[in-house]
Phi, psi and omega in degrees: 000122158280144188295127173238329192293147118286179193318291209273323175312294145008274186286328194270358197267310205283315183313280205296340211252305154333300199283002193260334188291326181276328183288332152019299181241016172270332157237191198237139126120220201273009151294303153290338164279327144324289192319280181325306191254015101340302195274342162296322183288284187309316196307313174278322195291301220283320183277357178264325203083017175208146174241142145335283175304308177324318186285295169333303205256359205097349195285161156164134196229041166276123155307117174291140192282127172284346179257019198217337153095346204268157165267162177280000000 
């Protein structure tokens, strides 16, 4: 798999993926579990670095190393 995620994607995926898992338990019935397995989804494509939908549309928001044409 290629890292498709950049830094910053990266940090706003973990962050946002956290506050869904702890609000989590601030509610009840498929609202929480929606929230837990969202918040699950961000947590990993950040720490792995590649998302799915990104690849499926193209995206991708790894900076490329400008001398060598490669992603970091």
């Amino acid at each position: 798999m290629k890292k498709n995620v950049g830094e910053k994607d990266k940090r706003i995926r973990m962050v946002s993926g956290a506050v869904m898992i702890v609000g989590g338990f601030f509610v009840s019935g498929w609202i929480a579990a929606a929230l837990w397995i969202l918040g699950a989804v961000l947590v990993i494509t950040g720490g792995i670095g590649f998302c799915g939908l990104y690849a499926l549309f193209g995206i991708n928001t790894c900076p490329l190393d400008k001398r060598k044409g490669k992603e970091k």
